[in-house]
N, C-alpha and C positions, 0 to 999 in steps of 0.2 A: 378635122382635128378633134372636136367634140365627140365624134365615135371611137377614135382609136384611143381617147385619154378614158372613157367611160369602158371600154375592152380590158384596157390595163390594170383598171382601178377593178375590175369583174375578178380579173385571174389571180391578182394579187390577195381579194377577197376568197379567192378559193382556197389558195393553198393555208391561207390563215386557218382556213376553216376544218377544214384537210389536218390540219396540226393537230387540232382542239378533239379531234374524235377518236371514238379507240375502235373496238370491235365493233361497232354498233350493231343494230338488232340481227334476227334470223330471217322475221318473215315480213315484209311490207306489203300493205295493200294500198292500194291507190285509187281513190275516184272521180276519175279524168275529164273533170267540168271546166264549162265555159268555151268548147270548138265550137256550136252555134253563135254565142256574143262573138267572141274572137273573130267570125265572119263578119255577121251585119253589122260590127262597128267600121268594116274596109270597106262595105257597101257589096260583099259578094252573098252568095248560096249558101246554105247551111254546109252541103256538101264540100264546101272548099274549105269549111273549119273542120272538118271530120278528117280530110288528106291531110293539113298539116298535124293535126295531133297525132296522126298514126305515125310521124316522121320521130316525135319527142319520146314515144312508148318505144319505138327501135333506142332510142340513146339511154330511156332507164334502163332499159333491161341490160345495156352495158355497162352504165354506172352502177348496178345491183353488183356484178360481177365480178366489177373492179374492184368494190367497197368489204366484197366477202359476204353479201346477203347471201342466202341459200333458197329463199324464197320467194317469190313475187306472185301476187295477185291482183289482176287489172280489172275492172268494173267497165265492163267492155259494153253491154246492154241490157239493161234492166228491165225484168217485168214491166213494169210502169208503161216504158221505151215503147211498148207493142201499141201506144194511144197515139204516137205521132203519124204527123201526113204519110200515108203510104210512099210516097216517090222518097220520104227520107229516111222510113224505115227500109225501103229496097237498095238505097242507097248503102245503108250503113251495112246492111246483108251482103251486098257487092264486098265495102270493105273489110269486113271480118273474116271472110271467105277466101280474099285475095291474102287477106294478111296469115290466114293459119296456114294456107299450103306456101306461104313465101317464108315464111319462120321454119316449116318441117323440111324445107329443102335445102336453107341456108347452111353453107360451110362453117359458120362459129357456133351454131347450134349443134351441130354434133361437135366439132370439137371440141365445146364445152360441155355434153353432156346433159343439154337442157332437156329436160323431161317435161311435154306440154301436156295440160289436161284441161280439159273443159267443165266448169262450175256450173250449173242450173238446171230448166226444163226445156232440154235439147229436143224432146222431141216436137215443141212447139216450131224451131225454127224451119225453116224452107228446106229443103229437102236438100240444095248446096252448098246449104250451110251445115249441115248436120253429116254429109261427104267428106265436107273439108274439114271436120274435127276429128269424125273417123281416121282417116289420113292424118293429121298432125298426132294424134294420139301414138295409131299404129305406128309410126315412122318412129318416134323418138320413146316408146314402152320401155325399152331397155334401159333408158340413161338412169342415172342417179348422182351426178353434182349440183345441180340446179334442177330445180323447179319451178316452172314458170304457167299460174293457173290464168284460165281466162273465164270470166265469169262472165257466162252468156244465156236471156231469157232468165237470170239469176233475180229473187227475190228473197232477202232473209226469211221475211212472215212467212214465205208458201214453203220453205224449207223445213223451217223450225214444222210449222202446221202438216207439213208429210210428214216428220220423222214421228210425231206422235200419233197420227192416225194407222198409220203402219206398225206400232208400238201397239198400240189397240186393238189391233184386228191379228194380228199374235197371239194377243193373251187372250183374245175373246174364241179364235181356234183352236185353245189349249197346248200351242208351241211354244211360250212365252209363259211362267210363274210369277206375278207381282212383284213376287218378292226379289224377282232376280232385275229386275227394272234399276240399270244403275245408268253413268254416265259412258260407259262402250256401249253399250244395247242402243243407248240415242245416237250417239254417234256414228253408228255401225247403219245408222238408218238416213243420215243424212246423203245432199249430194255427194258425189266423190269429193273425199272428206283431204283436207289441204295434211301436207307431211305432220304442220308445225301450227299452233295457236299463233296467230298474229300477234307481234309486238307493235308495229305501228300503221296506223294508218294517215294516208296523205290525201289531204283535199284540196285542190287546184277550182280556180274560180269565184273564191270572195264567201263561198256559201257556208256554213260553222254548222253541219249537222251529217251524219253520216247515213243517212238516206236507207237505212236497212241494208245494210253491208256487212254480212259476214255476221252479225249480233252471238253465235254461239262460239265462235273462234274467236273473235274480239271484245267483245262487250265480255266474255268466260274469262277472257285471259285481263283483263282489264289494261287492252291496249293504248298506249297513247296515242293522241289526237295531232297531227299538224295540217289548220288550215292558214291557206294562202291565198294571197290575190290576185297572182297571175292565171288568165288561163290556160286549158293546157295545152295550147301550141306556142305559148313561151314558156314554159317551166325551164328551169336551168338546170346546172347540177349547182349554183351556187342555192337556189331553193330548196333541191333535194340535199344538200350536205345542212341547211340550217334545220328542217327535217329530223337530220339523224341524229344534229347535236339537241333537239330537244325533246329527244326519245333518252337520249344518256342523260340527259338530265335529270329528266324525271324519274329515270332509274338509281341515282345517284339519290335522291330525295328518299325513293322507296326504302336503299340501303340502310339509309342514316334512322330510317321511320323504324323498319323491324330491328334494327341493332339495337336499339331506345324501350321498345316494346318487349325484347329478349332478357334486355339487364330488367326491366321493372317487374319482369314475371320471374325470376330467379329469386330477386328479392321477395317477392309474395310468397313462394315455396320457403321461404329461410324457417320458419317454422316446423317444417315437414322432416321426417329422416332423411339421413345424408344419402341415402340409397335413394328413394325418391329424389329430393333434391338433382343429382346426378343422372338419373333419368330423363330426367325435364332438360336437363342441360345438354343430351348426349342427343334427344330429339332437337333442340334449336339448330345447336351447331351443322345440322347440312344443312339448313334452310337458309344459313349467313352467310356473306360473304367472309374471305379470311380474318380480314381486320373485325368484324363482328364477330366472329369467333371468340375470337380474341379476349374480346372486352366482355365476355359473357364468363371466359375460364377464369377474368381478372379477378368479376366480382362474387362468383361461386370461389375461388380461393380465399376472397375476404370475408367473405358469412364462415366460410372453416377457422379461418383465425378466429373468428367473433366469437363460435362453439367455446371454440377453447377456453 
């Protein structure tokens, strides 16, 4: 009785939640902690928390789908990851290997379209593993509705740390000008670089740090943060919907911030020609939403009255 009232009371909390959210973000990244606790708290293997989370990463990647993400980025094995026990790094090798040729062959990945790419220092990993990305890759090149990255042997710091030694050793061969050293030249140097700057990222497990994930996509784009306390072979979608409603949140916050910041800098200009003036005005307005628009033409029409 107790599970089917706590089921109902789950579904009824979805659809609530389900109401309350609009477009939400493009690109989510995910960092899928707590399948080792999630074991040894049952009394089993590390390896039987790693099978169930790969069950939960099948369901986001459907709720991404459903929800209208266009993006996904899973934190699948970390530089760091290369320090655990051999038998659970061979382990996890097993699983990521079985999971990329099980996704490049799945029938909703092509009909959806999903375009899979592998994020990090690929050639570190085991030679079946570095097979089985070839293959997912190859198999699904073509798509373009979804993209779905998996970031493996992936470390922010040795990414960030290539794209500028590679950056260096251009300009120190004379292919590369200083001066032309902008934000595509780093980019252009990074791993195979994700469509879209993250808007959120999700951390399953209790832990409130983002462990060097993604820092030039995310930490650039100034994405929101959502941790949680389940780990991730329970993550729900009622988790990942609270998730997305507090990525619109904070995007709503951000709104309310630049519209705020748009009227106080028009009035700072009220001094300036009306020409200037309306320059400054004509740059804000793409930058606002429509109702910040708005209130920005309100109050440049009332500095013109005040002229008068």
């Amino acid at each position: 009785m107790h599970s089917r009232v706590r089921n109902w009371l789950d579904r009824a909390y979805e659809r609530l939640l389900r109401r309350d959210i609009g477009d939400g973000p493009d690109h989510v990244a995910i960092i899928m902690d707590g399948n080792r606790r999630y074991a040894r708290e049952r009394g089993d293997e590390a390896t039987a928390g790693h099978r169930e989370g790969s069950r939960t990463t099948e369901q986001v990647l459907r709720w991404c789908q459903d929800l209208g993400v266009e993006e996904l980025t899973l934190y699948a094995f970390s530089t760091e990851n290369f320090d655990r026990p051999q038998a659970e790094r061979e382990h996890l090798f097993d699983l990521i290997e079985s999971k990329l040729r099980e996704f490049a062959d799945a029938e909703g990945v092509h009909e959806n379209r999903v375009c899979i790419r592998a994020l990090g220092e690929i050639d570190r990993l085991p030679e079946r593993v570095r097979e089985a990305v070839a293959y997912a890759e190859r198999r699904t090149e073509d798509y373009d509705r979804f993209r779905l990255n998996v970031a493996v042997a992936y470390g922010g710091r040795a990414e960030l740390l290539g794209a500028a030694r590679d950056t260096l050793a251009a300009v120190d061969e004379g292919c590369l000008d200083p001066a032309d050293v902008d934000v595509a030249e780093i980019e252009r140097r990074l791993y195979a670089r994700p469509v879209r700057d993250v808007d959120l990222i999700v951390r399953t497990g209790g832990a409130e740090r983002t462990s060097n994930f993604l820092p030039w996509h995310a930490n650039g784009n100034e994405a929101a943060v959502f941790f949680c306390a389940p780990y991730w072979p329970e993550f729900s979608k009622v988790d990942f919907l609270r998730a997305i409603r507090t990525y619109e949140s904070r995007e709503a916050s951000w709104r309310h911030t630049r519209t705020e910041r748009a009227v106080a800098l028009v009035r700072a200009v009220a001094g300036s020609s009306l020409v200037e003036t309306r320059e400054v005005v004509g740059r804000l307005r793409e930058k606002l939403p429509h109702g910040g628009a708005e209130q920005v033409a309100a109050e440049l029409d009332r500095q013109d009255r005040t002229a008068e």
